[in-house]
C-alpha positions as a Markdown table, in Angstrom:
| # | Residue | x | y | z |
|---|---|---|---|---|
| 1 | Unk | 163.7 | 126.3 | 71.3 |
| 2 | Unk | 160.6 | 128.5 | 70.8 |
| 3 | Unk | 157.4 | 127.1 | 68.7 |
| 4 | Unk | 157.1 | 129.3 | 65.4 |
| 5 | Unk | 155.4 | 132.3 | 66.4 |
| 6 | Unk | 156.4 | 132.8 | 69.8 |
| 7 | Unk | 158.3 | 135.5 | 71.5 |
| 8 | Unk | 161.2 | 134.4 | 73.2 |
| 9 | Unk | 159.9 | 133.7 | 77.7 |
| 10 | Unk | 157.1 | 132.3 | 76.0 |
| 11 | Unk | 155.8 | 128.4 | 76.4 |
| 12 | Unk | 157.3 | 126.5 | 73.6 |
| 13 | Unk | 153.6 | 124.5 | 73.8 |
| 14 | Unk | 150.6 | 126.0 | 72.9 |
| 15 | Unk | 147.3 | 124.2 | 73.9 |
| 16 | Unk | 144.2 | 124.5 | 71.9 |
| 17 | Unk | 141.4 | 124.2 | 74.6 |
| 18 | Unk | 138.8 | 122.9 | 72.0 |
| 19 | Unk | 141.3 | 120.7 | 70.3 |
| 20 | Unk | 142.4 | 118.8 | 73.7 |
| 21 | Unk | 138.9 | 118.8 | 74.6 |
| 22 | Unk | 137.5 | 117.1 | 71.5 |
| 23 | Unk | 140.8 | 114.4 | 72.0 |
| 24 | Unk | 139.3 | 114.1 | 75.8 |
| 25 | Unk | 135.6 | 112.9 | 74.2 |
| 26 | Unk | 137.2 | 111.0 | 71.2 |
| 27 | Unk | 138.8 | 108.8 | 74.0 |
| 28 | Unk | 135.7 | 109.0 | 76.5 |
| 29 | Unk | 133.2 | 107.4 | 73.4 |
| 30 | Unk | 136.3 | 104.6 | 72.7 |
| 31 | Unk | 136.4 | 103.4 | 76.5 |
| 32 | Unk | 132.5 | 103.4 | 76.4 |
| 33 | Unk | 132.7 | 101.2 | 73.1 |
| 34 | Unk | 135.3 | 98.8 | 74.5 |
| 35 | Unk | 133.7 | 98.6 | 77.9 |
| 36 | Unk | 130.4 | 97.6 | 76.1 |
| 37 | Unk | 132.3 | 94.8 | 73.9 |
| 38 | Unk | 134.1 | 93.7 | 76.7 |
| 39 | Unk | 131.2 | 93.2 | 78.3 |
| 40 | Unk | 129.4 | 91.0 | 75.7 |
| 41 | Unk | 132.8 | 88.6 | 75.4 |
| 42 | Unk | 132.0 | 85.0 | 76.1 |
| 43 | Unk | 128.6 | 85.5 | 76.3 |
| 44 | Unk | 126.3 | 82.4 | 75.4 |
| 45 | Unk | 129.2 | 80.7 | 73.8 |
| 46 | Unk | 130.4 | 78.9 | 76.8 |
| 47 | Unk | 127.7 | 76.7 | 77.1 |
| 48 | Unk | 127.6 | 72.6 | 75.7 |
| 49 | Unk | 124.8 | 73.4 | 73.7 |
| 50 | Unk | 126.6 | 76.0 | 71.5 |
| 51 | Unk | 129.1 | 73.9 | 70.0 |
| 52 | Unk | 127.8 | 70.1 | 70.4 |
| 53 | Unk | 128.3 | 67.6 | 72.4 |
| 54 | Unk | 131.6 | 66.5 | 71.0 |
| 55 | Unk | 133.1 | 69.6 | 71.3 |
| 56 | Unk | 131.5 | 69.7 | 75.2 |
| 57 | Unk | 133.6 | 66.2 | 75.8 |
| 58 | Unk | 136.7 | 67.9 | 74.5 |
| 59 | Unk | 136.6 | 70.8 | 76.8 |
| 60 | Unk | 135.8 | 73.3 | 73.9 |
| 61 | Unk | 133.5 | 75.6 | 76.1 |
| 62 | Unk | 135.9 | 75.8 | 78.8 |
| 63 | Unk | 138.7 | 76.6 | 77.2 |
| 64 | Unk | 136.3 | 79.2 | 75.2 |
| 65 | Unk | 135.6 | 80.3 | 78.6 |
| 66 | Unk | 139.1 | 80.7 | 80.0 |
| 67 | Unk | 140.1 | 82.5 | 76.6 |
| 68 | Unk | 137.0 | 84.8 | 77.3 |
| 69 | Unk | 138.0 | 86.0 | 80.9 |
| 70 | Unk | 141.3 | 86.4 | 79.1 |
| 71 | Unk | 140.3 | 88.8 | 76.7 |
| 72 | Unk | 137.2 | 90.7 | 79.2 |
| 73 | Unk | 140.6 | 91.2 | 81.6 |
| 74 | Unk | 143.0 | 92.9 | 79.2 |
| 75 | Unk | 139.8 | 95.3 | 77.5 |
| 76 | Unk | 139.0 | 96.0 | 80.9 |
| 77 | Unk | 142.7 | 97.1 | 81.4 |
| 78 | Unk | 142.5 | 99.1 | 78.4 |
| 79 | Unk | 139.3 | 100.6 | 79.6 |
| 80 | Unk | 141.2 | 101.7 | 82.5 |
| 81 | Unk | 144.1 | 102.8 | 80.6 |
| 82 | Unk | 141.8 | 104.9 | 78.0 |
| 83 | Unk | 139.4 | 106.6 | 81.3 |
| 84 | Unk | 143.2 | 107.7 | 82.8 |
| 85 | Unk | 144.0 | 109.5 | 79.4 |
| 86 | Unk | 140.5 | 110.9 | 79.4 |
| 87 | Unk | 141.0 | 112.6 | 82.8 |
| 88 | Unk | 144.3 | 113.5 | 82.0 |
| 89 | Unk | 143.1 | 115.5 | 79.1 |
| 90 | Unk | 140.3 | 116.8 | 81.3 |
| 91 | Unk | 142.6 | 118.7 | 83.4 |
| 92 | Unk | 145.0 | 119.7 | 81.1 |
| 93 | Unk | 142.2 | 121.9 | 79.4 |
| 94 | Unk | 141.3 | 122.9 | 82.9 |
| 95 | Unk | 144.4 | 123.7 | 83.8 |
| 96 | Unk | 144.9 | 125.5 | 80.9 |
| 97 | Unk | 142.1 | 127.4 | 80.9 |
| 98 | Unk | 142.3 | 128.1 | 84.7 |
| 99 | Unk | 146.0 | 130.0 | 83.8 |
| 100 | Unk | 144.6 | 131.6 | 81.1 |
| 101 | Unk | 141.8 | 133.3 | 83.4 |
| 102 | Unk | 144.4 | 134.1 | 86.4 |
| 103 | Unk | 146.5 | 136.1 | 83.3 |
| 104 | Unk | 143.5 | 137.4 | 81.9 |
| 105 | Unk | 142.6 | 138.9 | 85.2 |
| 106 | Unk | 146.5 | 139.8 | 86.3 |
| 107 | Unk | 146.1 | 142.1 | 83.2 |
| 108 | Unk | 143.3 | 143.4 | 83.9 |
| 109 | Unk | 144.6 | 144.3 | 87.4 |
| 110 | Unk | 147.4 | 145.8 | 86.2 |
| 111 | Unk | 145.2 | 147.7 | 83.7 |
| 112 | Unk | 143.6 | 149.3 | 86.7 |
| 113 | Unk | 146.3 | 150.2 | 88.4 |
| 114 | Unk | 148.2 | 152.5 | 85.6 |
């Protein structure tokens, strides 16, 4: 089925260079926010002093610890997971655009030649 619009041989997608590209930094900027607050996870609360020494007896800080490496591992995953639909996007646009120049030129060809 063709998008509204379209002739009929036509792409039933149309891709909106600007559009996919501003999706492609949207998701770049979210990575680089949760890579920085996956970084700063855990930090100085895994130490005795930062909940008492009762809570050091009970294992609180490790435990805080173990729950921390936890949490870095699965933002790091989704770091990873956000940096693969960045690149993704990346060359789509590319891609994109890299057809529409080979047409752009094939008609210009042809434009030539008649």
């Amino acid at each position: 089925m063709a998008a509204p619009g379209s002739s009929p041989g036509t792409s039933a997608v149309r891709i909106d260079g600007a559009v996919v590209g501003g999706y492609a930094a949207k998701v770049a900027r979210a990575a680089d926010e949760l890579e920085a607050a996956a970084g700063e996870v855990g930090t100085r609360a895994t130490t005795v002093e930062a909940y008492g020494e009762v809570a050091g007896q009970l294992g609180v800080p490790e435990s805080y610890a173990q729950a921390s490496q936890a949490l870095r591992g699965q933002l790091t995953a989704g770091v990873a997971a956000l940096r693969s639909v960045t690149a993704a996007l990346e060359q789509l646009t590319t891609g994109h655009a890299e057809r529409d120049a080979d047409a752009a030129e094939r008609i210009e060809r042809a434009g030539r030649i008649s």
